[in-house]
C-alpha positions in Angstrom: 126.4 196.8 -77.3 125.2 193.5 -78.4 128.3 191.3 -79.1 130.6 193.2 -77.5 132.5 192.6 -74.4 131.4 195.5 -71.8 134.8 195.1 -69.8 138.3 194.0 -71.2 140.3 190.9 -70.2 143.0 193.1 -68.5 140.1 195.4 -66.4 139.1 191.8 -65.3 141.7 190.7 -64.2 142.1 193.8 -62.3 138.9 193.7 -60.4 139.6 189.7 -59.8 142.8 190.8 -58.1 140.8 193.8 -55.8 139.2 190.6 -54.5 135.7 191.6 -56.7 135.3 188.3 -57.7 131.6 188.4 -57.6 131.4 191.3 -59.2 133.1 190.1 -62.6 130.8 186.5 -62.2 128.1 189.3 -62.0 129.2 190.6 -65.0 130.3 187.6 -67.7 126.6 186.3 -66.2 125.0 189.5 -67.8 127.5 188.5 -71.3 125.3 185.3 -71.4 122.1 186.8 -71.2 120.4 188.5 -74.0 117.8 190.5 -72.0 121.1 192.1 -70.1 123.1 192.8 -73.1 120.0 195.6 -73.8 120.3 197.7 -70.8 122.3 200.5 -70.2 126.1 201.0 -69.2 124.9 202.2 -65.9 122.0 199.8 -65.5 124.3 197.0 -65.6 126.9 198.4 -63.3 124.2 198.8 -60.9 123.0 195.1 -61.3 126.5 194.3 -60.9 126.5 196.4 -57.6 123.4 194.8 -56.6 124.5 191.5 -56.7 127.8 191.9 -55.4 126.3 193.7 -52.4 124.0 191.0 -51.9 126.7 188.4 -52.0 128.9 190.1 -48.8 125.8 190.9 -47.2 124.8 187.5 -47.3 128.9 186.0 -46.5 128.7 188.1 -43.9 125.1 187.5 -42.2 126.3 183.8 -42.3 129.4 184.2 -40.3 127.6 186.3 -37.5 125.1 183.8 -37.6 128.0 181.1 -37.2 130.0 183.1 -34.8 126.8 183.1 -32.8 126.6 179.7 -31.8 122.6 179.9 -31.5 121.5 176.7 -29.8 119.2 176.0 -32.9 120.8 177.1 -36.2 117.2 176.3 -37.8 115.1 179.0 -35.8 113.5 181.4 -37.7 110.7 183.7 -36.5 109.2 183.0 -40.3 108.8 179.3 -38.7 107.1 180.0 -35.4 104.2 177.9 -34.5 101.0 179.9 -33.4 97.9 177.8 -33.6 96.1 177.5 -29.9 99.4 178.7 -28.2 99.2 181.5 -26.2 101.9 183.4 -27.0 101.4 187.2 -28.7 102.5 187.2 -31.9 102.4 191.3 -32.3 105.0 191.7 -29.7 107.3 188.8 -31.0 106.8 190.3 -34.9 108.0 193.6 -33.2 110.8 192.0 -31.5 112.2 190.7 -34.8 112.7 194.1 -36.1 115.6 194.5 -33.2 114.3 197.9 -32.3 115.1 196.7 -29.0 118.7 196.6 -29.0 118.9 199.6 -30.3 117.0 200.8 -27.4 119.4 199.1 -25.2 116.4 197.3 -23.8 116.5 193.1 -22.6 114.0 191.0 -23.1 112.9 187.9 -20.6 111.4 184.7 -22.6 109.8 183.3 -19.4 107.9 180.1 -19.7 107.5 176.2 -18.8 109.6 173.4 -19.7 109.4 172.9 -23.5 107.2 176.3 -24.1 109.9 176.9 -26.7 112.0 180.0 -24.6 115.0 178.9 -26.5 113.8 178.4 -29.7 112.0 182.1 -29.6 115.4 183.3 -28.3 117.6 181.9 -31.3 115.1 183.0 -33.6 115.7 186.8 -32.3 119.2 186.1 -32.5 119.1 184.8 -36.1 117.3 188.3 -36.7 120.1 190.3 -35.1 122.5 188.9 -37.6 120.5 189.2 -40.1 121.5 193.2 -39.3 125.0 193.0 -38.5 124.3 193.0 -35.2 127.0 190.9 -33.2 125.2 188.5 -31.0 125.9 185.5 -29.3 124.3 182.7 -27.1 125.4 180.7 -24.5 124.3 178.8 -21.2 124.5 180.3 -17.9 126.2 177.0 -16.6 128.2 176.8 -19.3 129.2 181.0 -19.5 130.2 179.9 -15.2 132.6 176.8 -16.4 134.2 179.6 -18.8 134.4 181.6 -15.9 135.9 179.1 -13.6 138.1 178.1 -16.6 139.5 182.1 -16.6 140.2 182.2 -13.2 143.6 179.7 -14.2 144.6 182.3 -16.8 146.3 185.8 -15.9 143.7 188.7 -16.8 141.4 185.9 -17.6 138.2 187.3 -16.0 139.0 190.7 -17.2 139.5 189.5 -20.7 135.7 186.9 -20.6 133.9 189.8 -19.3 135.1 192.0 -22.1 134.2 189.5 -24.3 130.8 189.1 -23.2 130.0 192.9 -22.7 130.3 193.6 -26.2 127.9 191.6 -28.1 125.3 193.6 -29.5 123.1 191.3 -28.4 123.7 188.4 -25.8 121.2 185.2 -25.3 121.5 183.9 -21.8 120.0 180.7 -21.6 118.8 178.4 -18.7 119.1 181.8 -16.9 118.8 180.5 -13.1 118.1 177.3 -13.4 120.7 176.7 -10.9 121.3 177.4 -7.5 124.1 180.2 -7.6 127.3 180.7 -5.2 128.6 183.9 -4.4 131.0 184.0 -6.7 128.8 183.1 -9.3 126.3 186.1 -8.1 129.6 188.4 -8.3 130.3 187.8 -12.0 126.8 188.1 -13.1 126.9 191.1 -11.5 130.0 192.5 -13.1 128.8 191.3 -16.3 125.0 192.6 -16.1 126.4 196.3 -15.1 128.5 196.4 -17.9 125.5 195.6 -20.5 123.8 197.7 -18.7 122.5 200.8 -20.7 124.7 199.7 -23.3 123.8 196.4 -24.9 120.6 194.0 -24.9 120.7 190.6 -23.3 117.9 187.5 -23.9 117.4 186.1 -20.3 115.5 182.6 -21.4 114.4 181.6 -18.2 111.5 179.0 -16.2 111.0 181.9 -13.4 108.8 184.8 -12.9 109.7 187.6 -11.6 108.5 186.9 -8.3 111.2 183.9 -7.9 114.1 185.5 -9.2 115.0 187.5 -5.6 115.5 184.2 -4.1 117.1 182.6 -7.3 119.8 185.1 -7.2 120.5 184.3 -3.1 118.0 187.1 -1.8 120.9 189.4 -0.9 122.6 193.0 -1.9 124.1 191.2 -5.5 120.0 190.1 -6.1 118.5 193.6 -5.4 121.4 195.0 -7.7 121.0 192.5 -10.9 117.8 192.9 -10.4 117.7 196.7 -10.3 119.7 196.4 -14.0 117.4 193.8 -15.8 114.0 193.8 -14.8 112.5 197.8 -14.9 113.8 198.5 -18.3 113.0 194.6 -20.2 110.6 193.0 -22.1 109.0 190.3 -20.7 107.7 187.9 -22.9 105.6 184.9 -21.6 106.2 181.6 -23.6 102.9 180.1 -22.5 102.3 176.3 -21.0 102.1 174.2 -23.9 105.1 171.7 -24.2 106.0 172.0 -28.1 108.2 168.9 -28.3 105.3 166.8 -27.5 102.7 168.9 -29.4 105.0 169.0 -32.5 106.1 165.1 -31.8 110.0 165.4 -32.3 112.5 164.5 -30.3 114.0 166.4 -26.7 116.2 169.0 -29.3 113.3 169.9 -30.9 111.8 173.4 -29.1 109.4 176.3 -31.3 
């Protein structure tokens, strides 16, 4: 086989106008390379595979990861800081193999200021894409100003809350950090009971669990989110220590 040309010009050109460019760059790579040139017809279709299958995967991990608008495109589980924080590393490892979203289950990251809640929760995101799993995060204040922004558009609620049900996986950030009016408490409602059962959610949050009753206004809307989120998640404490000023960067900085 050495010498000879595995696939003709016009087969190329073929496969160049399916849109398998990568596979023919896998291909004339394998030409150039004398080790290749030894293997097997079906050895080097399968390399071929290989590497075109590892070229979508990876287009497509990066759009998910785009689409997903995580807070901090850096965060990687791989990059977590441990030493003399108390935070368990089992249960995060074991969160980063998604097993919970196929479960259906949600996961609190409750801490302090700084404790690195968001950080955590983009990393868990970053994971989700990593397998295909639609996800996206967003601020509760800023999720409400979409919200208000709908309410000027015909079917606009209807169509945001179909948009946020859907994501495989959804990261809530700043998740009551703000006092909350009744309409507010009636959209995360609507939007909580539609995840519910069905998707997973990331509440990143400052408040236990005994705070979040009065959070969410203390009346029949709080006992109902409630009754959705909290008896089937994982709650995952994010400790005290303040990792911007143990890792000395600036006020975007949060692992």
């Amino acid at each position: 086989m050495e010498g000879t040309k595995m696939i003709n010009a016009e087969t190329i050109r073929k496969l160049r106008q399916l849109d398998l460019d990568g596979f023919v760059d896998a291909l004339e790579m394998q030409e150039m390379n004398i080790s290749a040139l030894q293997l097997t017809f079906d050895e080097r279709i399968q390399l071929a595979t290989d590497s075109l299958y590892q070229e979508k995967y990876n287009h497509r991990v990066q759009g998910l990861i785009n689409r997903a608008k995580l807070r901090f495109s850096d965060a990687d589980l791989a990059t977590i800081y441990y030493e003399k924080r108390d935070i368990n590393r089992e249960i995060l490892q074991e969160l980063g193999r998604c097993n919970f979203i196929h479960q259906q289950l949600d996961v609190i990251m409750q801490g302090f200021t700084g404790s690195g809640k968001t950080f955590l929760g983009c990393a868990l995101g970053k994971e989700a894409c990593k397998k295909e799993i639609r996800t996206r995060y967003i601020r509760l204040p800023d999720l409400l100003i979409e919200r208000d922004e709908a309410t000027l558009k015909d079917k606009g609620i209807t169509n945001l809350l179909r948009k946020y049900s859907n994501y495989g996986l959804l990261i809530l950030d700043e998740w009551l950090l703000d006092d909350l009016v009744e309409d507010d408490l009636k959209f995360i409602f609507e939007l909580v009971e539609r995840r519910h059962d069905t998707h997973s959610t990331i509440y990143c949050t400052q408040f236990r669990r005994g705070d979040w009753h009065q959070r969410l206004g203390g009346s029949v809307h709080a006992d109902a989110i409630m009754d959705r989120i909290v008896h089937r998640a994982i709650w995952f404490e994010t400790g005290t220590m303040n990792m911007r000023e143990k890792l000395g960067q600036n006020k975007e900085v949060e692992k």
